[in-house]
C-alpha positions in Angstrom: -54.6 -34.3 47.1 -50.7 -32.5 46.5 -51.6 -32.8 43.2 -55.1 -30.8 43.2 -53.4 -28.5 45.8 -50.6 -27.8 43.0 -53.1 -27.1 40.2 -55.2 -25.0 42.1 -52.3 -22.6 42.9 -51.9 -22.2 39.4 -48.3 -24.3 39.8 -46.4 -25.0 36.2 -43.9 -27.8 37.3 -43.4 -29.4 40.9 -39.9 -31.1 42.7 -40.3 -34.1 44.1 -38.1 -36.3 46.4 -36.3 -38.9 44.5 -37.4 -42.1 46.9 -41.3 -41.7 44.8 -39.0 -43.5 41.5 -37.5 -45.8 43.5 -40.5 -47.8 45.0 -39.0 -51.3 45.5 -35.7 -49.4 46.9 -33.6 -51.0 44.1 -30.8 -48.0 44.8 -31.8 -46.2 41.4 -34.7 -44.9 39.1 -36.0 -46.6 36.3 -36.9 -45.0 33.4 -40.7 -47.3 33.5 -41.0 -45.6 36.9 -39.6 -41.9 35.9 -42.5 -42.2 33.0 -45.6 -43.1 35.4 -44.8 -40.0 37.6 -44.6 -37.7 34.9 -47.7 -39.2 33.5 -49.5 -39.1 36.5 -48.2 -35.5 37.1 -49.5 -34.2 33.5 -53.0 -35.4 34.4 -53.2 -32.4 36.5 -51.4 -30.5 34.2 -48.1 -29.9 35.4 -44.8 -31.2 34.7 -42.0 -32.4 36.9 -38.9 -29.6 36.9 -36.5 -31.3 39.5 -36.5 -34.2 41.3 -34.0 -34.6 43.9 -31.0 -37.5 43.5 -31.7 -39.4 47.0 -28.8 -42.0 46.0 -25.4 -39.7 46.7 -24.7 -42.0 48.7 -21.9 -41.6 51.9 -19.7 -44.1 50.3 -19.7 -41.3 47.3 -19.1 -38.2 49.7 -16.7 -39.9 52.1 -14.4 -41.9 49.3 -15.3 -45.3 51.0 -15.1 -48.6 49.6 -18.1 -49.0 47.5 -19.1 -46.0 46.0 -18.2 -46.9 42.1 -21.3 -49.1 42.7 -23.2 -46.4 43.6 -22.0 -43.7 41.2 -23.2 -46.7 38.8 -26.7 -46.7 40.4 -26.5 -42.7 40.4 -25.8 -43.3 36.6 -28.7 -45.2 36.1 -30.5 -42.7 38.2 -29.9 -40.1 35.8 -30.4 -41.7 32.0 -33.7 -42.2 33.6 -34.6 -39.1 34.4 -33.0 -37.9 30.9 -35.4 -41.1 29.1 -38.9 -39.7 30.7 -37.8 -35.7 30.1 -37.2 -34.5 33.6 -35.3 -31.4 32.8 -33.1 -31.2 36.5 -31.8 -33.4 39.0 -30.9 -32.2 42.1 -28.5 -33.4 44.9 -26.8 -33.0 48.1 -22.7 -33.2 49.0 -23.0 -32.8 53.0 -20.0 -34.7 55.2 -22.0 -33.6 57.8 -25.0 -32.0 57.7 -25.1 -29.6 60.9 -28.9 -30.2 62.0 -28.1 -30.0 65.4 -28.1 -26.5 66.0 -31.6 -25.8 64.3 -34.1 -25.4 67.2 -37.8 -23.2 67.2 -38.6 -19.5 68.4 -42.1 -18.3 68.5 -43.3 -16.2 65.3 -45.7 -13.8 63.6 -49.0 -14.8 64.8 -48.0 -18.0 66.8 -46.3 -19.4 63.7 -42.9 -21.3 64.6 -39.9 -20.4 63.1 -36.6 -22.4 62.7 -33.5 -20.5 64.0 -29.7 -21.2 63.5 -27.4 -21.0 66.5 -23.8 -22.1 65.7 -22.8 -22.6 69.7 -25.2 -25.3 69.8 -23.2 -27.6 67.4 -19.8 -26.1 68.1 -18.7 -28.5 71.4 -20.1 -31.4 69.8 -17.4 -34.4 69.0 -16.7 -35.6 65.1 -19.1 -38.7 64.2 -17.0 -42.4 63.8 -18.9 -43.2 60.5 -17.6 -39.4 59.3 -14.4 -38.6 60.6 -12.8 -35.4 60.1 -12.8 -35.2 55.8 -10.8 -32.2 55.1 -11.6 -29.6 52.5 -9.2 -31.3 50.2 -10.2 -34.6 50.4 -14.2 -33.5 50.0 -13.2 -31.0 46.8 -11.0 -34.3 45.3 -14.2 -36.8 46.3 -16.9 -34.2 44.6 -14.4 -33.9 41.5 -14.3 -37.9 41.7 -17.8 -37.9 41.6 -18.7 -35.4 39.0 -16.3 -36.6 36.5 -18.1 -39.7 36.4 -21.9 -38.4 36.1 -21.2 -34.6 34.5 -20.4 -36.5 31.0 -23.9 -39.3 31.4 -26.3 -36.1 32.4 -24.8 -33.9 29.2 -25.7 -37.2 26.7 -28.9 -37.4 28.8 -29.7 -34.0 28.5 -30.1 -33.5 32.6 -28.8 -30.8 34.1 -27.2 -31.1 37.5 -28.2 -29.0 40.5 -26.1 -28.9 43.5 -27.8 -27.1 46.7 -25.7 -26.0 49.1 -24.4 -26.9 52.6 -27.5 -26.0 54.9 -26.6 -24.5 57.0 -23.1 -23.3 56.6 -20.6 -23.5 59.0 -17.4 -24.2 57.4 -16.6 -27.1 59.5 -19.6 -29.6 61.1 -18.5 -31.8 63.9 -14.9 -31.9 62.3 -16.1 -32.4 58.7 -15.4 -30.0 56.6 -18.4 -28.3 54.6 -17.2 -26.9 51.5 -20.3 -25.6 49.6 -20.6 -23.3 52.0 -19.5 -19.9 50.3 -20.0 -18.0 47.4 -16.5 -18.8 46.6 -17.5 -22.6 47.3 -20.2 -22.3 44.7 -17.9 -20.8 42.0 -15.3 -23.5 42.4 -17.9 -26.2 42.1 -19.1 -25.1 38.9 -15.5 -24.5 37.5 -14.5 -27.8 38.7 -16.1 -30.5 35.3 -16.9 -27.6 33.4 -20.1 -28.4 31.6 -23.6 -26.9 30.9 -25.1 -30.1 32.9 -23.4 -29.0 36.0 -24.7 -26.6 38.1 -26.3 -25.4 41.3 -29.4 -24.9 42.9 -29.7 -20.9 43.7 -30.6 -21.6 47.5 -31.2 -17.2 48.5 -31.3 -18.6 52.1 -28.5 -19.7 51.8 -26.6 -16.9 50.3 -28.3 -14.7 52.6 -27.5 -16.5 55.6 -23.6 -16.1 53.6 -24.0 -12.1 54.0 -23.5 -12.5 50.2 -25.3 -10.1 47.9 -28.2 -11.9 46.3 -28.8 -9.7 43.3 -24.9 -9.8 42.5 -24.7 -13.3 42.8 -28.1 -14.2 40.9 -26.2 -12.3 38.0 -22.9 -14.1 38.6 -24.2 -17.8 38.0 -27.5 -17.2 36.1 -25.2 -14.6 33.3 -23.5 -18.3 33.3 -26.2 -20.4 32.8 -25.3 -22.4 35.6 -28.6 -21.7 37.8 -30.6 -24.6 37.4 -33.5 -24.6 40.3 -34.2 -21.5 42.7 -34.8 -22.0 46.5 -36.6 -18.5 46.9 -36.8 -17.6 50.2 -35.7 -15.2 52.4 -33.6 -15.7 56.0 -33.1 -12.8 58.6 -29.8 -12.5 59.8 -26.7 -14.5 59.0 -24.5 -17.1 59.8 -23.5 -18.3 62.5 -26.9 -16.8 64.5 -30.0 -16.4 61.9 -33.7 -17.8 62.1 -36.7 -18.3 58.8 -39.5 -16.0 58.6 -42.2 -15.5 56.5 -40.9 -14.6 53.0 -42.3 -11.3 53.5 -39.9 -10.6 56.3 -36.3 -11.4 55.8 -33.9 -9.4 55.1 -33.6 -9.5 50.9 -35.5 -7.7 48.7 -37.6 -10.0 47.0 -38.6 -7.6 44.4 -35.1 -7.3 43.1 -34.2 -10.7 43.3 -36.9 -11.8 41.0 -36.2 -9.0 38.9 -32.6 -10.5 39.0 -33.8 -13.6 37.9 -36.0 -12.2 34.8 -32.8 -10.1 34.0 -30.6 -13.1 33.5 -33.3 -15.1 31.6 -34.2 -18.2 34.1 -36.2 -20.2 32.8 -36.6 -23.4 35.2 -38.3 -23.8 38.4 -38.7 -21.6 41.3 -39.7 -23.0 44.6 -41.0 -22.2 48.3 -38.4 -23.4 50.5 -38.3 -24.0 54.5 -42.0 -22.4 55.5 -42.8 -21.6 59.4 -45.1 -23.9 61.0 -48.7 -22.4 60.9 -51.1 -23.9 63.7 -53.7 -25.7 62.4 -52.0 -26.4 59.2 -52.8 -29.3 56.4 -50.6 -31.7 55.0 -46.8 -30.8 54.7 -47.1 -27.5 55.3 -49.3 -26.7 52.5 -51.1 -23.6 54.1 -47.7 -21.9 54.1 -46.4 -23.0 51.2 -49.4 -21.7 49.4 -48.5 -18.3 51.0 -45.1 -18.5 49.7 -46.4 -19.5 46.2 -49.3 -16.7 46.1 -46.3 -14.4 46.5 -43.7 -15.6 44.1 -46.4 -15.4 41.3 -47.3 -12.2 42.3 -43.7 -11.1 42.7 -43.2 -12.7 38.4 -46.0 -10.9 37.7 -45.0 -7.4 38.8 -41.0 -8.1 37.7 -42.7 -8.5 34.0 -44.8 -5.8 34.4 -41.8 -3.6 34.1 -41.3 -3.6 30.5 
């Protein structure tokens, strides 16, 4: 049904969680099972664009005993993807990902939307299984890790996409979170330099940073290092912010597309974190066909322009 939704909407290319090529949980994709999807993707004539690394394992982010194995299967993960043509993999580097303090506030319409408050996480103790990483140690664990898969994804002809820590507070029940800046993302793609490694271009998530979103579209996409788009659009910003309708946060949508065309992007561009809509189908998909009705429209007026 996702599928015929997808096609419907006029949809080029869809991401997909990485647990759909991993179906008898061996720990990493194989390149038979990368194949079917894409086959059975193309039958409703779109492609994949990204589909999201779900074996980054802790034992990679923490440094624990272990994780070779699972770079190994990460590895694997990735010639697989390269083997059945999947332009994008995408991953996650969270020491602790600060959940905790999303809650719900009534919305336009009696939609729900997701808010951010930082004081609701801020008392709570450091987990056992997590510690209290440091910046250092994550930055020399991420460095670990990329030296190891950068090289594999540039022969495979992958590109890497990290997203970043979501939400942001700098530290997250003791852990430090350090892809949580727009100085964050700049180090991470300076650290393996590479044309396979780069980030996804979350806009909540730079909006929630204060950051300027045109400015820093231009900063990594002039670079080539934007590799998958999150577009959506946050009010407010950290540590107290909540998700609208795309219609009304607090960046202009218009000129970040326009952003986008200026630096020649060219993968995939996706609805991201949709409010709740009552009576809604599926996983969201009444909202997320809102949000895809308006990027097309908004890359339709952006190449109007010319």
């Amino acid at each position: 049904r996702t599928l015929h939704w997808a096609a419907q909407l006029g949809l080029d290319a869809l991401a997909l969680g990485g647990n759909l090529a991993d179906p008898e949980r061996l720990g990493y994709w194989t390149e038979e099972i990368c194949r079917a999807i894409a086959e059975k993707v193309q039958t409703a004539g779109l492609e994949v664009g990204i589909m999201m690394l779900h074996n980054v394992t802790p034992r990679i982010i923490l440094g624990k005993p272990g994780r070779d194995e699972d770079i190994a299967k990460v590895i694997r993960s990735i010639r697989a993807a390269g083997a059945a043509g999947y332009p994008v993999v995408e991953y996650n580097f969270y020491n602790h990902r600060a959940v905790e303090a999303y809650g719900w506030r009534p919305g336009r319409g009696g939609a729900s939307y997701v808010d951010y408050v930082d004081a609701r996480v801020r008392s709570l103790a450091p987990l056992p299984d997590v510690g209290r990483p440091t910046a250092e140690e994550t930055w020399d664990r991420m460095r670990y890790f990329l030296e190891a898969v950068v090289p594999v994804a540039e022969q495979a002809g992958v590109r890497l996409a990290l997203h970043p820590n979501d939400p942001p507070p700098p530290v997250s029940r003791g852990a430090a979170q350090v892809i949580q800046s727009f100085e964050g993302m700049k180090k991470l793609i300076e650290l393996v330099p590479s044309v396979a490694n780069g980030i996804t271009f979350c806009q909540g998530s730079f909006a929630e940073w204060g950051v300027d979103v045109v400015e820093a579209i231009h900063y990594f996409g002039s670079r080539d290092k934007i590799h998958h788009v999150h577009y959506r659009n946050p009010r407010g910003t950290f540590p107290n912010y909540v998700e609208p309708f795309i219609d009304e946060g607090d960046t202009d949508m218009f000129l970040a597309m326009k952003a986008y065309r200026d630096v020649d992007y060219r993968f995939t561009l996706c609805s991201d974190h949709v409010p709740k809509m009552t009576d809604d189908i599926g996983n969201g998909l009444i909202g997320r066909a809102y949000n895809h009705g308006y990027i097309k429209a908004m890359i339709q007026a952006v190449n109007r322009l010319d």
